[in-house]
N, C-alpha and C positions, 0 to 999 in steps of 0.2 A: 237573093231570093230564097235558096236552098236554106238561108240561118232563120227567115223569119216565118218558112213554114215551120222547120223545127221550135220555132221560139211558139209558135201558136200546138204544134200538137204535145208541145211539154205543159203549157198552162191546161188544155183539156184534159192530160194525165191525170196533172195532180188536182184538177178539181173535180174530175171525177172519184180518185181517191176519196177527196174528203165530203163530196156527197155521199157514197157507200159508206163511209165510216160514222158520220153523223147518220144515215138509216140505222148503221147497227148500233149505234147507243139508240134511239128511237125506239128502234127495235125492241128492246132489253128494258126501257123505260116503262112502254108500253105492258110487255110481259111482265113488271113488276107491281104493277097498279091492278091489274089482273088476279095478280096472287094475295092482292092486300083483299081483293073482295072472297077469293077461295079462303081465307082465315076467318074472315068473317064470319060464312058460313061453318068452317070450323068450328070458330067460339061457341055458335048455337047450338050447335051440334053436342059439343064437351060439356056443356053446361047439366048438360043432361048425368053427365057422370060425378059431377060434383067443382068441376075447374070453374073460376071465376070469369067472369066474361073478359076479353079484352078490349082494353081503355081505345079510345079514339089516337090519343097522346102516342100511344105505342105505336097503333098500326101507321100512323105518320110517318113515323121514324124507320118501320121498317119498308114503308114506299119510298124513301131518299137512300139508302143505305144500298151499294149495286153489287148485291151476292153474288153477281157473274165474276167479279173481280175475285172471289176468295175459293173459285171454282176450279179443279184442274181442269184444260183446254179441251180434254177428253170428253168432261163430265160435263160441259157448258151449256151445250142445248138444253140441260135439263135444271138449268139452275134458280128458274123461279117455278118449277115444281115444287110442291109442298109434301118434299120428302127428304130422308136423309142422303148424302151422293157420298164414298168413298173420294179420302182427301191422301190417300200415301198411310205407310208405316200401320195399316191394317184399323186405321182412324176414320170417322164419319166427321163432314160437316153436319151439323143436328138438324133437323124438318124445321123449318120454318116458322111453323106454329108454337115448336116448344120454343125456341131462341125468342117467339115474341111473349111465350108465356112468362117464361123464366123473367125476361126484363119486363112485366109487369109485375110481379111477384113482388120483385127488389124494391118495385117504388123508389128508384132512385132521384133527389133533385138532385138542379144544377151546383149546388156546394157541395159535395159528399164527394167520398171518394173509393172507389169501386175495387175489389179485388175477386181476379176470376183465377179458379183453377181448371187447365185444361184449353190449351188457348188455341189447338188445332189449327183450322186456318184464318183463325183471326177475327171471322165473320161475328161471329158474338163479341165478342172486345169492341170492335168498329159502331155496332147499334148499342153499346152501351157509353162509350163516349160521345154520342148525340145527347145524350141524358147525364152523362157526370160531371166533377170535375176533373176529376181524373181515373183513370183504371191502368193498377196494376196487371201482370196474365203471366200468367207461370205455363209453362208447356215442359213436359221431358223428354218427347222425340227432338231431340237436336233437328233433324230437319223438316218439320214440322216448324218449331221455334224459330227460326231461323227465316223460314221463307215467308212466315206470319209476319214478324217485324220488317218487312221489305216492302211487302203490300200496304200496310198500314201507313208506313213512312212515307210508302209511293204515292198511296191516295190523300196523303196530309190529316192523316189520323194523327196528330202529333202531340193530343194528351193522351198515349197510350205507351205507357213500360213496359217491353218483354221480356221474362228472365227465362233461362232453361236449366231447368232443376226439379224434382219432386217436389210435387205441390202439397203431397201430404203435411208439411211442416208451415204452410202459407208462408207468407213473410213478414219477418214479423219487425223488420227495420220501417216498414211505412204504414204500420200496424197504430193507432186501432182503425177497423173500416167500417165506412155506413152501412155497406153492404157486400156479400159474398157470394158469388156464383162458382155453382160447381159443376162442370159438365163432364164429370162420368162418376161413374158407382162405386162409391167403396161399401166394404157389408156395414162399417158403422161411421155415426160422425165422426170425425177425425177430432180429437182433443183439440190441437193446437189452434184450430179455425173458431173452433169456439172459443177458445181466451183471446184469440185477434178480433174479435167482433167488437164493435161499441155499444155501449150501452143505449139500447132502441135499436140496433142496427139488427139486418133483417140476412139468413141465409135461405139458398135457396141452391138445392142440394140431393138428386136421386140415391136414392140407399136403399141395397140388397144386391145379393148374388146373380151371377150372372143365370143360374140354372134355376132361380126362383124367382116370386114378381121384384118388381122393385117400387118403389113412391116415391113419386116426386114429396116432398118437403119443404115445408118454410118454418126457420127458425126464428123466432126472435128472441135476445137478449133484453131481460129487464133489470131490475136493480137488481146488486147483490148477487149478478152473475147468476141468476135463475133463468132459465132456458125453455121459453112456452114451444111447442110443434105441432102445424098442422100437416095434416094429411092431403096431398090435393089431389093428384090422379096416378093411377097405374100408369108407368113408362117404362121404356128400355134403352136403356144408355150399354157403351161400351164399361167394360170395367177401368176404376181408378189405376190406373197405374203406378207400380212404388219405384225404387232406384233397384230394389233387388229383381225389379221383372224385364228390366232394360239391358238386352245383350249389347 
């Protein structure tokens, strides 16, 4: 008698368990289909300052894609808020809006193949391989780098390479790319990303000092290695980071 209440108040444990834990994905689903309509309002919003509205196609991708997962456990309540949260190593995961701007920007399809500098917690890598065919991410905090490729690998992001090295120099072994994201600030374009680009292939790339404004950017390569740029809106990224600023 004694084994078969046990045996009954072990099955209500664990299915209370997994009723509480399917609420909290629910939960979190919920609060992200929420923030796909606060971006929207965004986009109308930016439009006004010159930003291009964002695509249907994006805001999709970023309703599937579960930012709570690239969130520290700290930072989580706040993680389909449409702002930047401290990720470690004195690094932001980026506002939501720009990470959907940025991957409209790239216009990336399903053939291409993507390289990101700055791969933080991964979250931008993750919503751009819903859209590639593959994406490189270069990160230089080691553990940063480190705990990115774990998540990704964990949530089966598994057209995603992580290297840990300055990304100033891109890489130029899976070089040329369709497209290049860059999520933080150096004061100018870096040479190297611009001869890794392909021709038609599109950057998309904050540049200025950190105590001055900065512009988001889109670059595109056309023939002949000519390099058109637009301007798209005032932002503020952290600065790029190099090997010589890494204790």
């Amino acid at each position: 008698m004694a084994s078969k209440t046990s045996s009954r108040l072990l099955l209500m444990i664990v299915a209370g368990l997994t009723m509480n834990a399917a609420s909290g994905q629910s939960e979190f689903d919920a609060q992200r289909q929420l923030m796909v309509e606060v971006l929207r309002e965004e986009s109308a919003r930016t439009q006004g300052y010159g930003a291009p509205p964002l695509s249907e196609a994006t805001l999709a991708v970023i309703g599937k894609v579960p930012r709570h997962e690239f969130v520290p456990e700290l930072q989580r309540r706040f993680s389909y808020h449409n702002r930047a949260l401290p990720i470690g190593g004195e690094q932001t995961i980026s506002q939501p809006y720009i990470v959907a701007l940025m991957t409209d920007l790239a216009d990336v399809s399903k053939d291409e193949v993507v390289l990101e500098i700055g791969t933080g917690s991964g979250y931008q890598a993750a919503v751009l391989s819903e859209v590639a065919a593959h994406v490189y991410t270069i990160e230089i905090i080691d553990l940063l780098g480190e705990r990115a490729a774990e998540d990704l690998e964990r949530l089966g992001y598994d057209n995603v390479s992580v290297r840990i090295g300055d990304g100033y120099a891109g890489w130029p072994e899976h070089a040329p790319f369709d497209a290049i994201l860059v999520t933080a600030a150096p004061e100018e374009v870096p040479q190297p990303l611009i001869d890794q680009l392909a021709v038609g292939g599109r950057m998309v790339i904050p540049v200025g000092g950190q105590f001055e404004g900065q512009t988001l950017r889109l670059l595109t390569k056309e023939a002949e290695g000519n390099v058109s740029v637009k301007d798209v809106i005032a932002v503020r990224f952290e600065a790029l980071t190099r090997d010589e600023d890494v204790e």
